[in-house]
Backbone as a ProteinNet text record, in pm:
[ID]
protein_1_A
[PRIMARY]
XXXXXXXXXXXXXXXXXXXXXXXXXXXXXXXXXXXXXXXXXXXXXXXXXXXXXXXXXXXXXXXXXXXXXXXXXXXXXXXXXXXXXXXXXXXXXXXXXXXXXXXXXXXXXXXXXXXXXXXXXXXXXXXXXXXXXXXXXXXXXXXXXXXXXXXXXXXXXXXXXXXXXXXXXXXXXXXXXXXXXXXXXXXXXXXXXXXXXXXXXXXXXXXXXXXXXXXXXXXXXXXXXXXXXXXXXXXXXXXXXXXXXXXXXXXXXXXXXXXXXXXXXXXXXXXXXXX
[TERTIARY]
11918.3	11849.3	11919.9	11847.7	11945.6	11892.2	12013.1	12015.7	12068.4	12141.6	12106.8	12257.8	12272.5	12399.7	12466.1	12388.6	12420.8	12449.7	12612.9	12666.2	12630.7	12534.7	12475.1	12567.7	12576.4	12653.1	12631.5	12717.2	12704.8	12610.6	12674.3	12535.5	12662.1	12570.8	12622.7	12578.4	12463.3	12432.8	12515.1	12565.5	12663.4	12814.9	12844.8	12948.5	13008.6	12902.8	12932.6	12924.8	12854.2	12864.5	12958.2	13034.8	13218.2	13293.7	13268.8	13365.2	13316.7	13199.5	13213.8	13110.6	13005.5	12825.1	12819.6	12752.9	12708.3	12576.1	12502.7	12382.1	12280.9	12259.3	12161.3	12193.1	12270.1	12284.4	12237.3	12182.3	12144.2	12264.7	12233.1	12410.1	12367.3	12262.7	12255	12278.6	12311.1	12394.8	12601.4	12576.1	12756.6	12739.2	12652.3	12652.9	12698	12661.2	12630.8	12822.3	12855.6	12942.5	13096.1	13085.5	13206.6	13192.2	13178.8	13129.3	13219.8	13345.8	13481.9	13459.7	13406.2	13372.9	13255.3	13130.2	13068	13087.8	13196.9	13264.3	13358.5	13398.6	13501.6	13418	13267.2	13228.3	13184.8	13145.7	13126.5	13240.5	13328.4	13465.7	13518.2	13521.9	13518.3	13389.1	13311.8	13244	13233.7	13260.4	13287.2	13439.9	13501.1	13645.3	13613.3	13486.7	13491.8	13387	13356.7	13298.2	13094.4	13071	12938.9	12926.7	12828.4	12803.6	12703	12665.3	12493.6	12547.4	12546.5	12535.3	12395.5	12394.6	12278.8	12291.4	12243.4	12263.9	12250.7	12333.1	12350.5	12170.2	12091.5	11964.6	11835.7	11866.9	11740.7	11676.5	11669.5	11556.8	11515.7	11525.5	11522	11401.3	11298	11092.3	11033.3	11168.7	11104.3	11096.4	10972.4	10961.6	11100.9	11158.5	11273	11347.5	11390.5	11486.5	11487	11366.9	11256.3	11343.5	11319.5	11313.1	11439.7	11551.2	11686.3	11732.7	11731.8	11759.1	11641.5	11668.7	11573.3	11510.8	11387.5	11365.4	11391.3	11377.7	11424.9	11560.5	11676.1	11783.3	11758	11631.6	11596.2	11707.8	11696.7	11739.6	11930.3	11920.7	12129.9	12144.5	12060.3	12108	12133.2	11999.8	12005.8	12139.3	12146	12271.5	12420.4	12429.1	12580.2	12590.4	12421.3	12462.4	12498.1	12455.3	12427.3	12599.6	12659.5	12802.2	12870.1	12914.4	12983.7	12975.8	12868.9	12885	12969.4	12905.3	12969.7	13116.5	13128.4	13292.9	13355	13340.2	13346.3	13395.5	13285	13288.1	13235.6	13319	13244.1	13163.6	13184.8	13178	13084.3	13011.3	12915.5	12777.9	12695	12548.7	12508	12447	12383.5	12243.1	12208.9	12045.9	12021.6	11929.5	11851.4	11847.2	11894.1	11805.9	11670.1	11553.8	11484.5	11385.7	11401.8	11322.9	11194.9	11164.8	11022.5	10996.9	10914.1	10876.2	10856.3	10778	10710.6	10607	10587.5	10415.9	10306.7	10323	10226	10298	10202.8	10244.7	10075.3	10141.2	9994.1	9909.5	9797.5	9645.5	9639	9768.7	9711.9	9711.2	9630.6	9604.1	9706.6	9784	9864.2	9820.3	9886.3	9848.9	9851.8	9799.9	9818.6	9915.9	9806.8	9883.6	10061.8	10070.3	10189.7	10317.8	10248.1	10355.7	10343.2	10264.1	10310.7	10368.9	10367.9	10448.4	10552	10568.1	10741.2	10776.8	10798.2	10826.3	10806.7	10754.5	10755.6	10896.6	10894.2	10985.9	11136.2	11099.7	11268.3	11299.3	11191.1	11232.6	11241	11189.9	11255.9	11380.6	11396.7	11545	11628.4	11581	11719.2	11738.4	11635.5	11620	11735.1	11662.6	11749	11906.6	11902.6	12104.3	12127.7	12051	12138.9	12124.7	12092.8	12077.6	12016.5	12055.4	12021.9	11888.8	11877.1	11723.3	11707.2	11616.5	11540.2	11542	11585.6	11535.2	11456.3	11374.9	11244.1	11274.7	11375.9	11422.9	11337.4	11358.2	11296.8	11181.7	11081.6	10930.5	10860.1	10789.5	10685.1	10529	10532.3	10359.7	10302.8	10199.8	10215	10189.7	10044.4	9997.1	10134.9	10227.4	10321.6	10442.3	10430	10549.4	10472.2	10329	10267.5	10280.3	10293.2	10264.8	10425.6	10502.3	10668.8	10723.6	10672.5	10663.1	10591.7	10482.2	10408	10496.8	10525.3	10618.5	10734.4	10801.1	10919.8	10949.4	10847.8	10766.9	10796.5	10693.1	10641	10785.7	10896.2	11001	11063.3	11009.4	11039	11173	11236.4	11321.7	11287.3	11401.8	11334.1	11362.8	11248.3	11263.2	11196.6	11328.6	11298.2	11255	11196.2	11100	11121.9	11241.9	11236	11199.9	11102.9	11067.3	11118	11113.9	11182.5	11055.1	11045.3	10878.7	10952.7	10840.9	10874.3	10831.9	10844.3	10749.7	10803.9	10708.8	10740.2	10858.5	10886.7	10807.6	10706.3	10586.1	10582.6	10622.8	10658	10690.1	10578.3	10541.6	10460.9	10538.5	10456.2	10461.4	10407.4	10409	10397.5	10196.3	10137.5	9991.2	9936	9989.6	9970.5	9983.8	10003.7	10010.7	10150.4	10092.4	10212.5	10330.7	10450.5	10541.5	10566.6	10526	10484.3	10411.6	10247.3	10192.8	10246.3	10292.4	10365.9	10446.4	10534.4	10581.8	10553.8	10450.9	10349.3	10296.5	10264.6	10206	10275.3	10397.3	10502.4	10533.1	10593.6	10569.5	10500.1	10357.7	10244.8	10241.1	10308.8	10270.8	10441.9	10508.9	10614	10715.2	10774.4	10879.7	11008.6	11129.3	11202.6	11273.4	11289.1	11345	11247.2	11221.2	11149.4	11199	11202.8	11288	11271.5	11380.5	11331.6	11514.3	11498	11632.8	11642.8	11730.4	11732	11654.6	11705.4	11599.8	11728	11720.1	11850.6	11854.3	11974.7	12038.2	11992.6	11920.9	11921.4	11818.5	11736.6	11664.1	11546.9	11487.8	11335.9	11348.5	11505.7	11529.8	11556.1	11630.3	11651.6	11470	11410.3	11225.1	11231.7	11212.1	11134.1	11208.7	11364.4	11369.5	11361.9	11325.4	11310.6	11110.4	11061.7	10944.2	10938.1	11036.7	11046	11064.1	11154.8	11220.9	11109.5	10997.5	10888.4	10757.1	10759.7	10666.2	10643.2	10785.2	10806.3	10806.4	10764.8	10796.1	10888.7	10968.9	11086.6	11205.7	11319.6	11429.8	11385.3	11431.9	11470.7	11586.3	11569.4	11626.6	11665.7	11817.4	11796.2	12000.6	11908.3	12007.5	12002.2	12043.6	12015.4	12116	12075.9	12146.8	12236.5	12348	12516	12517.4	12419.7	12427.4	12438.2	12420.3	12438.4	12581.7	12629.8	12748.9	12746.4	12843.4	12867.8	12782.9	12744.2	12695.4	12672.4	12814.4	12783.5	12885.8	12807.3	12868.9	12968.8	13035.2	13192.9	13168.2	13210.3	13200.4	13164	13257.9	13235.9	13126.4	13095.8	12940.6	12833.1	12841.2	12723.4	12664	12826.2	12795.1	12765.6	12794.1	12750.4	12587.2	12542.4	12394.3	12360.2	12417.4	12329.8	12340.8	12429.3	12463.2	12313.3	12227.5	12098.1	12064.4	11992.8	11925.8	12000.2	12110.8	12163.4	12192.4	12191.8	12184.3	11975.7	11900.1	11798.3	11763.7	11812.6	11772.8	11801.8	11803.8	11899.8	11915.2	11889.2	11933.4	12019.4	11972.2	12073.5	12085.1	12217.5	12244	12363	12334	12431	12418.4	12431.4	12418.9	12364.2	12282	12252.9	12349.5	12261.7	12321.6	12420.2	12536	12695.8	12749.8	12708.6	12803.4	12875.2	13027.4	13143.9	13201.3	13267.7	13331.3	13392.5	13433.2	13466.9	13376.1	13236.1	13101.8	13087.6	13089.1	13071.1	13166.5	13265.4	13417.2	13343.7	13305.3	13306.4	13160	13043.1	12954.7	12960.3	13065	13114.9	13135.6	13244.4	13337.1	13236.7	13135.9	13022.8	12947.9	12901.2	12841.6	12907.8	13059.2	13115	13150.5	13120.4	13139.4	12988.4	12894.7	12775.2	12759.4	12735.1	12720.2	12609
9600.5	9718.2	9765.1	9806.7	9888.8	10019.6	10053.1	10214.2	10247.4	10364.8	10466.4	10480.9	10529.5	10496.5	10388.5	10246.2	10169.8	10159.6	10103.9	10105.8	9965.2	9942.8	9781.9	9782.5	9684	9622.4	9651.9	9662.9	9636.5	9587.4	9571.4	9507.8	9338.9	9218.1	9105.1	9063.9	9044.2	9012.4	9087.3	9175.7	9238.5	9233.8	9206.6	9167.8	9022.3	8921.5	8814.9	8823.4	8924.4	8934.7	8943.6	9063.5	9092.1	8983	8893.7	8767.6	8677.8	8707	8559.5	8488.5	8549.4	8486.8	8495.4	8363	8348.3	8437.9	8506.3	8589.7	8550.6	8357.5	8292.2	8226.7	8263.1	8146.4	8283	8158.3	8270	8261.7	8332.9	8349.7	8245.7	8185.4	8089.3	7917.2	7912.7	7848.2	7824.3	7953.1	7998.2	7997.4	7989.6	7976.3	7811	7712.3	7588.3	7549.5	7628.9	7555.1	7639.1	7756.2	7870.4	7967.4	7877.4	7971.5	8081	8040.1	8132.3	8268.6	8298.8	8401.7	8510.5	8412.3	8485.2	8531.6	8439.1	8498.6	8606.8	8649.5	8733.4	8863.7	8878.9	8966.5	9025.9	8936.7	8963.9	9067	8970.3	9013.6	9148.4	9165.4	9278.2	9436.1	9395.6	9510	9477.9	9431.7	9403.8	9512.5	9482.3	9546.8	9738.1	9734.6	9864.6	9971.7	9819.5	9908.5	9847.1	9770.4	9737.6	9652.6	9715.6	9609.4	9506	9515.3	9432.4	9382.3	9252.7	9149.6	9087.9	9097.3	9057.4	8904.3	8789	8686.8	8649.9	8553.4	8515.9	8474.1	8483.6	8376.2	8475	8590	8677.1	8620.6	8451.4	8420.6	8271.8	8273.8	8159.3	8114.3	8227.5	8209.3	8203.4	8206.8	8237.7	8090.9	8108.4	7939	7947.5	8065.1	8040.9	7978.6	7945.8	7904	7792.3	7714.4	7584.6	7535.7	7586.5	7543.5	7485.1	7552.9	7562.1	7430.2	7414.9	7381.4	7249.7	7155.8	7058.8	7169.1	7191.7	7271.7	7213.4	7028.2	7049.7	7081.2	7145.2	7190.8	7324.5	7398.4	7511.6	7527.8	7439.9	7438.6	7481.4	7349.6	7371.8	7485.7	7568.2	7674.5	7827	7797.7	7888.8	7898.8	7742.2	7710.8	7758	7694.8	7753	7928.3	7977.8	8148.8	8213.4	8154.3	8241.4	8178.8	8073.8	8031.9	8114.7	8130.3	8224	8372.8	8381.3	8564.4	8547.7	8436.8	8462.5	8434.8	8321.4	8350.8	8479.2	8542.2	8640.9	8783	8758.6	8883.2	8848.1	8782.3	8721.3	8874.2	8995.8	9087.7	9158.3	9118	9171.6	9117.1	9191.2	9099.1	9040.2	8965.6	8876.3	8863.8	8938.2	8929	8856.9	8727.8	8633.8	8755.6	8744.9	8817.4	8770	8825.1	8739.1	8829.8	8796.2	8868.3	8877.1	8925	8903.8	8765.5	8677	8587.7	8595.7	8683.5	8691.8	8656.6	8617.8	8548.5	8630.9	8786.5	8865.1	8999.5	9070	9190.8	9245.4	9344.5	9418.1	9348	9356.3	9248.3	9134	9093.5	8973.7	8974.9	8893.9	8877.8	8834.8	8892.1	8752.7	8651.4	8534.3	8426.3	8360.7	8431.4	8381.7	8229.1	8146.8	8025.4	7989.8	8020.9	8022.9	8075.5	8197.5	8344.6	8276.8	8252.5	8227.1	8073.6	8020.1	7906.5	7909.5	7935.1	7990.2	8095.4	8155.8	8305.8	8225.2	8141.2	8079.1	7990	7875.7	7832.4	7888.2	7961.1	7996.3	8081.6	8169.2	8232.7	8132.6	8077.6	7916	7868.3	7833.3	7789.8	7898.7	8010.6	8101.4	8185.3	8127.1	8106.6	8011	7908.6	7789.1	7766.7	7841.6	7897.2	7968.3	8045	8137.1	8238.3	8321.8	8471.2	8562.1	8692.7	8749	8832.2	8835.5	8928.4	8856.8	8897.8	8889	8980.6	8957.9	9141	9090.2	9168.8	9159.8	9259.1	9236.7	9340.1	9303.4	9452.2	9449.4	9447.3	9469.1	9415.3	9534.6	9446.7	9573.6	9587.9	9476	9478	9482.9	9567.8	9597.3	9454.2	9377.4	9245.1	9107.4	9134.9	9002.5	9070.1	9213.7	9252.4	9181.2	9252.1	9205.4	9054.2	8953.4	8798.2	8792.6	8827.2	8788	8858	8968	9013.6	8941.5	8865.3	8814.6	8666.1	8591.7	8477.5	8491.8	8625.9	8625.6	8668.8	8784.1	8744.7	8668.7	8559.8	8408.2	8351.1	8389.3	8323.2	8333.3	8462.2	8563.9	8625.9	8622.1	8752.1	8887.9	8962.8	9119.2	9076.4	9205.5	9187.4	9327.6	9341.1	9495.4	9459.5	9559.7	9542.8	9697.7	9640.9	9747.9	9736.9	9850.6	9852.4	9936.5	9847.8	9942.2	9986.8	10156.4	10204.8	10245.4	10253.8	10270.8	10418	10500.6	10637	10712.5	10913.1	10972	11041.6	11150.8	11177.4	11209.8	11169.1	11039.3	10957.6	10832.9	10708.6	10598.9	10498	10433.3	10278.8	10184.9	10055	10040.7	9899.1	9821.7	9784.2	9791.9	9828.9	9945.5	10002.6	10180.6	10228.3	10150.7	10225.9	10320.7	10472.9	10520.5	10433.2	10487.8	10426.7	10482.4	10537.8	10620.3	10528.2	10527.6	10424.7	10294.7	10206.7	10121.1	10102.2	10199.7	10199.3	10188.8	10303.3	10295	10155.9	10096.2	9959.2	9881.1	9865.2	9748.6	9781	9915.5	9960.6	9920.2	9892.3	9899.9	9719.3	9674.1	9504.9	9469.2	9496.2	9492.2	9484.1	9566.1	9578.4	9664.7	9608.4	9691.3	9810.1	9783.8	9962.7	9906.7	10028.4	10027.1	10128.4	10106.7	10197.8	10187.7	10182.7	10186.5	10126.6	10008.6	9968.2	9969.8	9968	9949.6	10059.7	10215.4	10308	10396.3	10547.2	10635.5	10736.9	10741.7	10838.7	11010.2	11063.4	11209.7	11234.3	11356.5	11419.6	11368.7	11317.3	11213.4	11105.3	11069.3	10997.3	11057.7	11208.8	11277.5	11328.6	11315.3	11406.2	11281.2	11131.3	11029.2	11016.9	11049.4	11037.3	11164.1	11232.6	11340.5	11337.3	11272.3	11267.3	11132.4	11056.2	10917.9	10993.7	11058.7	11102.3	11156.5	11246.7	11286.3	11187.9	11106.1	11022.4	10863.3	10819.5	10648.2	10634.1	10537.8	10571	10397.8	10422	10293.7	10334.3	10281.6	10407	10341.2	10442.2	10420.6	10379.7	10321.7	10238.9	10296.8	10335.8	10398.6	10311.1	10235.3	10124.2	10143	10258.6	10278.4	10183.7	10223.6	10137.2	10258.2	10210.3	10250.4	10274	10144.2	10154.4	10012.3	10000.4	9879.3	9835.3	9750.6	9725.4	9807.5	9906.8	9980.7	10115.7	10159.2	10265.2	10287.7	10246.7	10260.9	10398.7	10445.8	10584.5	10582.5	10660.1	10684.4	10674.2	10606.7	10588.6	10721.3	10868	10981.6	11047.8	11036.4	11081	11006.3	10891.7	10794.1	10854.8	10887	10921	11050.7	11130.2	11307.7	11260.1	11199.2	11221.8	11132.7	11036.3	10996.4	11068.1	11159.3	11218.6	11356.3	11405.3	11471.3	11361.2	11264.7	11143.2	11105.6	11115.6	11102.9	11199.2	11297.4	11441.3	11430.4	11397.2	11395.9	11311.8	11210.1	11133.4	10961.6	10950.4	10797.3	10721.4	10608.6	10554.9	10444.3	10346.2	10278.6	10299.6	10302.9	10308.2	10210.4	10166.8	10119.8	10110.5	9996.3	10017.6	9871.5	9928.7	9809.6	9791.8	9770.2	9715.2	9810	9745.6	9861.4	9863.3	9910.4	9909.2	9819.8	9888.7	9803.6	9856.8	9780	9849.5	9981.2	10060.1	10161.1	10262.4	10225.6	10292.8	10299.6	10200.4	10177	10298.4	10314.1	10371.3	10532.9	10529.9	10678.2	10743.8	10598.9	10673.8	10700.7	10623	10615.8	10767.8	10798.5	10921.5	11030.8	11019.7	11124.8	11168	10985.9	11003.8	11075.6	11058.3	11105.2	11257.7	11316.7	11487.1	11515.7	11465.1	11519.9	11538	11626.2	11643.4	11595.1
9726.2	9671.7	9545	9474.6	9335.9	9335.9	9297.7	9274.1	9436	9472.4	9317.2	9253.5	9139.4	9066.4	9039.4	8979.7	8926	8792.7	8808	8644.7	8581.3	8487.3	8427	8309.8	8275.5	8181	8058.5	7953.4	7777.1	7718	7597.3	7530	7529.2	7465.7	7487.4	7366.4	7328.4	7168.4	7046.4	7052.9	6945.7	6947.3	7118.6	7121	7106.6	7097	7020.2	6898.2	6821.1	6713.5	6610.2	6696.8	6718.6	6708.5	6799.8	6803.3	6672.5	6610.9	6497.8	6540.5	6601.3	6633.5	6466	6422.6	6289.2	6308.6	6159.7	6188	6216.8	6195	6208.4	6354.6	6452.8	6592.7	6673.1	6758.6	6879.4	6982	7042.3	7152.4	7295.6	7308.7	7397.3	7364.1	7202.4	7153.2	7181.8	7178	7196.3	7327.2	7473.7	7616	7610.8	7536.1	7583.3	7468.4	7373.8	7259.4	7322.1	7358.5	7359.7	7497.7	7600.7	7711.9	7754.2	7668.4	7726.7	7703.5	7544.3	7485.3	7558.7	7609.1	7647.5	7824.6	7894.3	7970.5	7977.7	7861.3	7776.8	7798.4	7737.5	7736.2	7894	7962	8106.1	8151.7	8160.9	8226.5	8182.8	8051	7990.3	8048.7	8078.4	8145.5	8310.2	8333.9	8493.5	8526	8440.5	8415.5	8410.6	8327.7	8315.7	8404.5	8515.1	8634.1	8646.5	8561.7	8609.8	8729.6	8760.2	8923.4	8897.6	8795.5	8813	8615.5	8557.4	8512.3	8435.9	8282.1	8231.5	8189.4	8234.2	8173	8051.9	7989	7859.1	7795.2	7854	7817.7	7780.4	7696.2	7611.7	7570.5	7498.8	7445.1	7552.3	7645.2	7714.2	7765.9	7785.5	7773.5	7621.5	7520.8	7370.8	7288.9	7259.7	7143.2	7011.4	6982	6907.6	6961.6	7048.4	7111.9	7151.8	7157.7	7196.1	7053	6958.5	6820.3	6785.9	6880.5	6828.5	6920.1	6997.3	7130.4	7193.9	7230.7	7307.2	7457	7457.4	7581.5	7701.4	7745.5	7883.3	7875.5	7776.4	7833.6	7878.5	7898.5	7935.3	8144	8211.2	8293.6	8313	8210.1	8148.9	8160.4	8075.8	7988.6	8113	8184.1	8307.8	8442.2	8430	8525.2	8463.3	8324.3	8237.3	8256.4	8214.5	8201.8	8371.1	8451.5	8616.7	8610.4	8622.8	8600.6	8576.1	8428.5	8368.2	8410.9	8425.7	8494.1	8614.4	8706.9	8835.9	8804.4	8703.8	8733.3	8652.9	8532.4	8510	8610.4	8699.8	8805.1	8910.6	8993.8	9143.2	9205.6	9176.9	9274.3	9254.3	9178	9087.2	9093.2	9079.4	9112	8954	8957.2	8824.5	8812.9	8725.2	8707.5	8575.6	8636.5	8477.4	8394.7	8271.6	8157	8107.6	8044.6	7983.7	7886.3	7736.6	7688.5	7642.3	7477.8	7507.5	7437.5	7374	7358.7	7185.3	7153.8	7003.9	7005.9	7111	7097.8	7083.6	7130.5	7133.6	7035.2	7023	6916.5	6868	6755	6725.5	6660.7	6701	6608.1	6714.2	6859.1	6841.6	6989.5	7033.4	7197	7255.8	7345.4	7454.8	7443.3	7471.5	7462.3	7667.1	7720.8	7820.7	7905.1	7868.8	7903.2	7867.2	7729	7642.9	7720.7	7753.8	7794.3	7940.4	8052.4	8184.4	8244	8105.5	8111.5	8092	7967.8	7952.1	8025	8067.1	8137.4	8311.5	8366.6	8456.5	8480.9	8378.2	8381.6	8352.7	8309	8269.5	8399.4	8470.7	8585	8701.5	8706.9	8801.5	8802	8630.2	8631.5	8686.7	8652	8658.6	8770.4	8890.5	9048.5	9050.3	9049.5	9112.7	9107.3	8960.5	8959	8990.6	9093.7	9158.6	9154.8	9032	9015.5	9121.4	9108.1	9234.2	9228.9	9093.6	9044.3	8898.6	8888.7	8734.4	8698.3	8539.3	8455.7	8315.2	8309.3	8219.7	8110.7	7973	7919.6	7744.5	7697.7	7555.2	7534.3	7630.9	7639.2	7581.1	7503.7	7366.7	7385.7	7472	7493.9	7694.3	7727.2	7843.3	7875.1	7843	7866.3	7886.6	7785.1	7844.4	7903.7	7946.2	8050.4	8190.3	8184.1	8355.6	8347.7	8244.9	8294.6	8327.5	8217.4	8292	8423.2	8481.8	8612.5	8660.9	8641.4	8800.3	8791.9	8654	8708.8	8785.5	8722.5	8762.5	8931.2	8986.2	9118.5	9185.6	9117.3	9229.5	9217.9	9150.4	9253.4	9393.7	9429.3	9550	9521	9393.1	9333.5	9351.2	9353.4	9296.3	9172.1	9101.8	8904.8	8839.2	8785.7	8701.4	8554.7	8529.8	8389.2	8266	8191.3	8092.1	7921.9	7923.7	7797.3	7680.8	7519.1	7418.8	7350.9	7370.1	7293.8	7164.2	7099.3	6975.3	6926.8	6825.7	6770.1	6851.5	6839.8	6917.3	6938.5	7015.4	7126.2	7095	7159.3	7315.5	7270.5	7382.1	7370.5	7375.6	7294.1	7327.2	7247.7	7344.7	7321.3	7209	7151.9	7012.8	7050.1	7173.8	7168.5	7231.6	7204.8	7224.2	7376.8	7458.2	7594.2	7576.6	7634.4	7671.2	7775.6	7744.8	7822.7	7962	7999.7	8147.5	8220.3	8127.5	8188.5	8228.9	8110.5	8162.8	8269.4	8255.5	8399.9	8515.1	8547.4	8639.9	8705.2	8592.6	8590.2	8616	8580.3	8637.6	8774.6	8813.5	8936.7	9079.7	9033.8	9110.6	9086.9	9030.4	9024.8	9059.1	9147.2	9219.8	9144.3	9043.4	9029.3	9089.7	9108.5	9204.9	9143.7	8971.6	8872.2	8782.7	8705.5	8563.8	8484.3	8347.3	8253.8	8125.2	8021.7	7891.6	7871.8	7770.8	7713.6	7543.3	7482	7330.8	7260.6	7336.6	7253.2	7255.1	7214.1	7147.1	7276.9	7340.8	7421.2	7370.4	7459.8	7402.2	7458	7423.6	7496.7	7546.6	7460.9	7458.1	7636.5	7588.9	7713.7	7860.9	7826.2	7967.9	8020.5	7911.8	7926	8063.8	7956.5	8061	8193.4	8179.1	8332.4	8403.1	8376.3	8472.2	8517.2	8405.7	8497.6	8525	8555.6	8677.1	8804.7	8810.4	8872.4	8997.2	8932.4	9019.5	9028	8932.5	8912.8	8970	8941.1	8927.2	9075.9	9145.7	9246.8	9299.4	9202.2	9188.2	9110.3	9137.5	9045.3	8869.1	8820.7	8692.7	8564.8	8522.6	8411.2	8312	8273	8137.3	8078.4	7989.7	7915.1	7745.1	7705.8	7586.4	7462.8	7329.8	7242.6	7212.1	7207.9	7094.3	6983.8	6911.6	6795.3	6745	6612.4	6549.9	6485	6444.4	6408.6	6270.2	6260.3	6127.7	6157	6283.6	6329.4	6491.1	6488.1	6681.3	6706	6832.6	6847.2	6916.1	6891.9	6983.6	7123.4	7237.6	7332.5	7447	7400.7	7438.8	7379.5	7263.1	7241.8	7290.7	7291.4	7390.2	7529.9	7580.6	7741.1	7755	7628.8	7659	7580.5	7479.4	7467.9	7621.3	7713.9	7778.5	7902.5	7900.1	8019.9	8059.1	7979.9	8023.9	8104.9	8056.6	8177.8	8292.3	8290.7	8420.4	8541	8427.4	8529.3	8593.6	8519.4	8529.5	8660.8	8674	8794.2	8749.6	8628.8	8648.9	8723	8817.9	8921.1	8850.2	8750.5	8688.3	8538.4	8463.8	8352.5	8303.7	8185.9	8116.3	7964.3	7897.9	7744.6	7688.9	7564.1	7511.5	7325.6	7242.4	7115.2	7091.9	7088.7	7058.3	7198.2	7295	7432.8	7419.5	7464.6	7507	7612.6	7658.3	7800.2	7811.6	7651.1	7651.5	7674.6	7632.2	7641.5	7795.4	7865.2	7987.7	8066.1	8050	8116.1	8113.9	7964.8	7911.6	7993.1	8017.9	8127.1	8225.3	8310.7	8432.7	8456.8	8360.9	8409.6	8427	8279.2	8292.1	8437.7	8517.4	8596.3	8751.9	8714.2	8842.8	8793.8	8715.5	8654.2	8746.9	8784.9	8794.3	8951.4	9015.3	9138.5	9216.7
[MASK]
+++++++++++++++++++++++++++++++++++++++++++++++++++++++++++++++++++++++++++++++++++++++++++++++++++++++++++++++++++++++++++++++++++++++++++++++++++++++++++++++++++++++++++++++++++++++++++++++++++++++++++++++++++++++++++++++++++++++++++++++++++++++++++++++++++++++++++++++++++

């Protein structure tokens, strides 16, 4: 079960960035060339208290990555990332990462077939290594959140589904559904949390979880961004803007672009100030 008061992990794409990720490699490159590093980053927020583990493989349903990479190493790639976490942090649960694809966006239809093929397979592979859930992160469009939830599903995983809205307040997705709705919707098509990742700590975010809180009827997700490299926030301001949403009802939190384990430490403490 997750929640309630789950501490999730950092961000991992910026912290390879840190180490010397060229701007053009994807970091499931550095899974298969430098696994030490991206064990580095594991270990490093495991250290600072996360229980739950995002795998190395964000673009692993995405044709970029097809491009970079021979796809039947799609399997490799699932087995190396569920690896490294576990050794990282045996104690810790490990959820597939998986993001969105590119295939869909504004003006253009899902591509059905496309999206439940890839998003199938990669949630297979990243069954078969082991992982203990699926997480469905970054998702902009309601249409290819529901196809990577129903693959990720038919593995008989649990699988949480968080979205980054854009505009607002309100929040809405990249094809106009409010982000409420969405939720709702992932919810009701079996997801076990639903939330919002890669969006700004502060009030907008304590609003949405406080009407999860009466609304969602699955905990909620709140994995905000730090910041970008050359604008990430002090670890103690992170956790006081994210600390409304957690007073709000939060069931899991952690950090996305900029989180480091100090970010992590500094929410922790927040979350144990709160009664």
């Amino acid at each position: 079960m997750l929640g309630p008061r789950l501490l999730l992990d950092g961000a991992l794409g910026t912290a390879l960035i840190a180490r010397g990720l060229p701007p053009e490699a994807l970091p499931e490159e550095w899974l298969l060339a430098r696994p030490g590093v991206v064990r580095d980053v594991h270990a490093e927020h495991a250290a600072a208290g996360a229980g739950l583990l995002l795998t190395c493989t964000f673009n692993l349903a995405a044709p970029r990555l097809a491009a970079r990479l021979d796809p039947v190493r799609v399997e490799a790639l699932a087995a190396a990332a569920v690896r490294v976490a576990r050794e990282a942090a045996p104690h810790a649960r490990v959820a597939g990462a998986l993001g969105p694809t590119g295939l869909a966006g504004p003006g253009r239809s899902a591509p059905v077939r496309a999206l439940a093929a890839g998003y199938g397979r990669a949630a297979r592979a990243l069954c078969a290594a082991g992982a203990d859930l699926l997480w469905l992160e970054t998702q902009h469009e309601r249409a290819e959140a529901r196809l990577a939830l129903v693959a990720a599903r038919a593995t008989g995983l649990e699988a949480v589904v968080t979205f980054t809205p854009s505009g607002g307040p309100p929040w809405t997705l990249t094809d106009g559904t409010p982000v409420e709705e969405a939720l709702l919707a992932m919810a009701s098509l079996g997801a076990s949390a639903a939330g919002v990742n890669c969006v700004a700590p502060g009030a907008a975010l304590a609003e949405l979880a406080a009407w999860a809180r009466g609304a969602l009827p699955v905990p909620f997700v709140a994995k905000p961004s730090a910041g970008l490299p050359g604008a990430v926030r002090a670890p103690e301001a992170f956790a006081a803007d994210l600390s409304p949403a957690l007073r709000a009802g939060a069931a899991l939190a952690g950090g996305c672009c900029g989180a480091t384990g100090d970010h992590l430490r500094a929410v922790a403490a927040s979350w144990r100030a709160i009664a």
